[in-house]
C-alpha positions as CSV (number, residue, x, y, z in Angstrom):
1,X,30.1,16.2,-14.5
2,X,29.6,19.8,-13.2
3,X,32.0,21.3,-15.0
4,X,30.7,19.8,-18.0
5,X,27.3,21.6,-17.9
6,X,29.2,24.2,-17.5
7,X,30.9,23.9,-20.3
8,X,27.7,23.5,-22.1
9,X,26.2,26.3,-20.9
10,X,28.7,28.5,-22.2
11,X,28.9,26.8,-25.5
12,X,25.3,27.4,-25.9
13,X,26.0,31.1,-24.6
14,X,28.5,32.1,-27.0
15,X,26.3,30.3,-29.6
16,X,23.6,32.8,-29.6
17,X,26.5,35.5,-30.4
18,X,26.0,35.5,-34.0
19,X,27.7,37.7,-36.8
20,X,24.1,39.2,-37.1
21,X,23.1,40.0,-33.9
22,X,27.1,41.5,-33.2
23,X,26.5,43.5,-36.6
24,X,22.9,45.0,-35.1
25,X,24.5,45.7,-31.6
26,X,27.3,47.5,-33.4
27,X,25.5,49.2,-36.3
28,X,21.8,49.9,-34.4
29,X,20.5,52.9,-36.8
30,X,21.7,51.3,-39.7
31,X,19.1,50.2,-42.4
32,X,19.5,46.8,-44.0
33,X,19.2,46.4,-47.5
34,X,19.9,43.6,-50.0
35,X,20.6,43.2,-53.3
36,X,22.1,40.2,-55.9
37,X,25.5,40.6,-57.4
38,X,26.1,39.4,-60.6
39,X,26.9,36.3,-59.8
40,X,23.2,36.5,-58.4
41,X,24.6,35.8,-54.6
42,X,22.8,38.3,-52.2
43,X,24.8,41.0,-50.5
44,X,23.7,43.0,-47.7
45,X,24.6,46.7,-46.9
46,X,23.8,48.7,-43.7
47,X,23.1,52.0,-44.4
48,X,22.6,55.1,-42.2
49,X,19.3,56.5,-41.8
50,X,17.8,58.9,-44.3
51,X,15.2,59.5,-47.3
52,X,17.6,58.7,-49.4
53,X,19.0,55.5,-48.0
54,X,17.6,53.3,-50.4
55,X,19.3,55.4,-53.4
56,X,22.3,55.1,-51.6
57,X,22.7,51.9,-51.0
58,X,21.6,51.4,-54.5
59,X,24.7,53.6,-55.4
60,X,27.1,51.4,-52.9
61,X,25.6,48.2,-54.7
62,X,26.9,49.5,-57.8
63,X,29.9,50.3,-57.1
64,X,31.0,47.5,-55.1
65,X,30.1,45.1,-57.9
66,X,31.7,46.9,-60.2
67,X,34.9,47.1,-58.4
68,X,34.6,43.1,-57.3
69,X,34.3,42.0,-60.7
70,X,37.1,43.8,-61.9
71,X,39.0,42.1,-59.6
72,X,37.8,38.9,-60.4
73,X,38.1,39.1,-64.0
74,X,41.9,40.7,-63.5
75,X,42.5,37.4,-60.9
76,X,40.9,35.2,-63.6
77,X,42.9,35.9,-66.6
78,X,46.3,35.8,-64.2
79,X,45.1,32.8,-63.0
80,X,44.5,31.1,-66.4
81,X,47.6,32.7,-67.9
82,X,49.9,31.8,-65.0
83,X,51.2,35.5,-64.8
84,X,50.9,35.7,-60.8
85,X,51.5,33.8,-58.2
86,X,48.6,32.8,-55.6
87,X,49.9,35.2,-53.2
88,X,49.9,38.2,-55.4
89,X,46.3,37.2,-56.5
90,X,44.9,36.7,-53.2
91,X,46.8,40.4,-51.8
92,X,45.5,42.2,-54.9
93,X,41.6,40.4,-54.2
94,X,42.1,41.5,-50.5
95,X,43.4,45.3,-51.2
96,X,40.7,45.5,-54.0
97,X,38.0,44.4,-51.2
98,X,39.6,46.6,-48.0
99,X,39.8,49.5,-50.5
100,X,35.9,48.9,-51.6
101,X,34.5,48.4,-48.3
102,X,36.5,51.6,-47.3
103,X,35.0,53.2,-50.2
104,X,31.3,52.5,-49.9
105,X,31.3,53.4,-46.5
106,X,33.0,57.0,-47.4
107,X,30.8,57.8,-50.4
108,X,27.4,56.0,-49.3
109,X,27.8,56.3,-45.6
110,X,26.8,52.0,-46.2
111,X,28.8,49.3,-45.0
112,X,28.6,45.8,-47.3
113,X,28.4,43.1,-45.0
114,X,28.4,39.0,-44.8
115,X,24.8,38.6,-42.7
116,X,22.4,38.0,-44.8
């Protein structure tokens, strides 16, 4: 029965370990800043500090859209036309996203992330 609440206590440990506060601990001077995609779900982008963070991130918003829903309208039509298989579409969605991620962080000096 010990080890159980031991077992516990981890699990309850390792709970608190969220994507959020790993992100914070990783990214501490980054500014947080969110904005709807076209699809209207909300995406959230660290930025590093600066006057002109908010213009930047702005700019990294933009962009990443853009490049996302190219990607999804190429997927689409191969998807509905039968032109490529799954694995090609999901390779092409993943370079698209690696490449974009990449990208933003290069240009904007702001990193797109999951965490709301």
């Amino acid at each position: 029965m010990k080890s159980f609440a031991i077992i516990a206590v981890v699990a309850l440990l390792l709970a608190g370990c969220t994507t959020d506060a790993l992100i914070s601990t990783a990214y501490p001077d980054r500014e947080r800043f969110r904005f709807r995609n076209s699809d209207g779900d909300a995406l959230t982008y660290l930025c590093a500090p600066g006057a002109d963070a908010k213009a930047r991130a702005t700019k990294a918003h933009r962009y990443t859209d853009a490049q996302l829903t190219a990607v999804a309208k190429w997927a689409a039509g191969h998807i509905v036309n039968g032109t490529a298989t799954s694995r090609q579409i999901s390779a092409r969605i993943n370079a698209v996203a690696e490449k974009t991620v990449e990208e933003t962080e290069r240009r904007y000096k702001c990193l797109m992330i999951d965490a709301s």
